[in-house]
Steps between C-alpha positions, in 0.01 A plus 500: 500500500686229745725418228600896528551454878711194433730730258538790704603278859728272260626853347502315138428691139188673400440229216576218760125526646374479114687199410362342862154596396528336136593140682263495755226578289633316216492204715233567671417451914207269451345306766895388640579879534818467615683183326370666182634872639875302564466384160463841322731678689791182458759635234483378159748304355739732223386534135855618427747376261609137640855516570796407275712170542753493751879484399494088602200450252667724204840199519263234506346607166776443245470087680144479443479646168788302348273191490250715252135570553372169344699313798244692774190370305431820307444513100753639333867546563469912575481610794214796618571632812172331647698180418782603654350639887276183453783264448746669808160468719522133418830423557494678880165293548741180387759620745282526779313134461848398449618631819197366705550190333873511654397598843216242559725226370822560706265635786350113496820391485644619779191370705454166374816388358720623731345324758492200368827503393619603850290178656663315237860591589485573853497119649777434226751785646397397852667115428806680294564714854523189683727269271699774254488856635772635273254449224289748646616860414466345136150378593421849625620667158296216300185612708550871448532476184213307433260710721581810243415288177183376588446914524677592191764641628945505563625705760768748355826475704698804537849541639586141588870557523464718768415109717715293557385118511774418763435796693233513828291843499182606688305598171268773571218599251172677464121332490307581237281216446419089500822372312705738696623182741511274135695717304780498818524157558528424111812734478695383840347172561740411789416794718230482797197704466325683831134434396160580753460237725148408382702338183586231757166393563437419101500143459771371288652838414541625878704110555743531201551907556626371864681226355674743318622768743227753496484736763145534616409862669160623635514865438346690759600331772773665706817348492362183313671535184827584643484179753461277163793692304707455784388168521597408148816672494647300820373187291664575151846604394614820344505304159117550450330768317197714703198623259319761679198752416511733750166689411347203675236513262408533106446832417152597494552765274805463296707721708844368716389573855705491803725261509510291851884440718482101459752538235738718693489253814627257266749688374646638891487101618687334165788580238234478197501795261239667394313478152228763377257323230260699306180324419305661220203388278348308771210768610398550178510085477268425788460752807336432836210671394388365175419142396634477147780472312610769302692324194680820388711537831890422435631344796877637576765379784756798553769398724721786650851529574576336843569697825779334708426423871789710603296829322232373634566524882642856460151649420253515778199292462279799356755574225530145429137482426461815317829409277320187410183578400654823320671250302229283451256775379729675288438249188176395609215564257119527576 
């Protein structure tokens, strides 16, 4: 009789209360009542018709039946159609493990060899800064390239003759994850990088970053970072390069956020043009928010046609920004 009060206030179909009836007292409310009531009344999984391969399965199956049944194991070179869903179970189970396999050994990679190749070569491009520093921007290549092999992976470059070597810009780019900074310095190894200030304080890596020009900024505080670009720029020449992430920040969720006016104080104070780079591949690498490495990501570099200073200080500072990270966003992929 409750179960009839339960159908009427829920306003469901005369045979729902029925079917209700059937579970509970097919299950039964023993001594538990309730836990055993939640189990009754729980929907029961489908007795329908499983359902039929998807279009990616049905082009894998002329590659896994090429090799012939007796290649899988089974008896006889005919296949049944139990041999054949059997067989593309297997091989997705095989692509899996092989993909786990992937991510646990790059993933240890990245933590254990990387640092011990950056303890190894640290001290070494500390004594090259002090006795050969033209050797450096090749150093910085070298290192770049080596922190994306022991990961599996080459960065893609895209639209390299829009730089010129001999040519100064304030390079502008999105954050989207850990190599972000790498990937940069790798492809214009004689620009200066604005990095967080707490970089400073790493031992080793904080003294040859400084030995190296980088421009160290404590977000948040007012007027800090633009004391130490101004700073840096009365120090250097207009012949050096500026790499700047203006989201401050890696992207916590993939997205480009709002990008900060560091770049465009840069650009009002020198004669440096200005160079959009899209980086793509490097969320789905390694995010803020996830601790392995994902060995299917494609790293990319996508560098943009440059913006001359003169075009530059005709827009107002909001257009400037909006132009920029319209241009940024506009090949970026998620």
């Amino acid at each position: 009789m409750w179960l009839g009060v339960v159908r009427n206030r829920l306003e469901a179909k005369n045979d729902s209360g029925s079917l209700w009836s059937h579970r509970v007292n097919g299950q039964g409310m023993g001594p538990k009542g309730e836990r055993w009531w939640g189990r009754g009344m729980r929907n029961q999984p489908g007795r329908g018709r499983r359902p039929k391969p998807s279009d990616e399965q049905r082009k894998r199956l002329p590659e896994l039946l090429q090799r012939g049944a007796e290649s899988y194991g089974f008896r006889g070179d005919i296949w049944t159609n139990p041999w054949v869903a059997l067989t593309v179970r297997w091989r997705e189970m095989e692509v899996v493990v092989y993909k786990v396999f992937r991510i646990i050994v790059f993933t240890l990679s990245m933590y254990i060899v990387t640092h011990l190749f950056v303890l190894v070569t640290l001290p070494f491009a500390i004594l090259i800064s002090y006795f050969d520093i033209e050797r450096i921007p090749t150093l910085k290549q070298w290192f770049v390239k080596s922190l994306f092999a022991i990961i599996g992976k080459k960065m893609k470059l895209s639209g390299y003759d829009n730089f010129n070597p001999d040519h100064a810009y304030v390079i502008v780019s999105n954050y989207p994850g850990f190599y972000a900074g790498f990937a940069l310095i790798g492809v214009f190894p004689r620009a200066s990088v604005v990095a967080h200030a707490f970089v400073k304080r790493v031992p080793l890596l904080g003294q040859i970053l400084n030995r190296l020009g980088t421009i160290f900024v404590q977000p948040g505080k007012s007027g800090h970072g633009r004391r130490a670009l101004d700073l840096h720029l009365r120090k250097c020449d207009a012949a050096h390069s500026v790499i700047i992430l203006p989201e401050g920040a890696r992207t916590p969720d993939g997205r480009i956020h709002q990008f900060r006016r560091g770049f465009v104080n840069i650009l009002r104070q020198t004669s440096l043009d200005l160079l959009p780079v899209t980086l793509n591949g490097l969320y789905q690498l390694k995010p803020m928010r996830r601790f392995y490495i994902d060995p299917d990501a494609e790293p990319e570099i996508i560098i943009h046609a440059p913006v001359s200073n003169a075009t530059t200080r005709q827009m107002s500072d909001e257009e400037l920004l909006t132009m920029v990270q319209n241009i940024i966003d506009s090949v970026y992929l998620l």
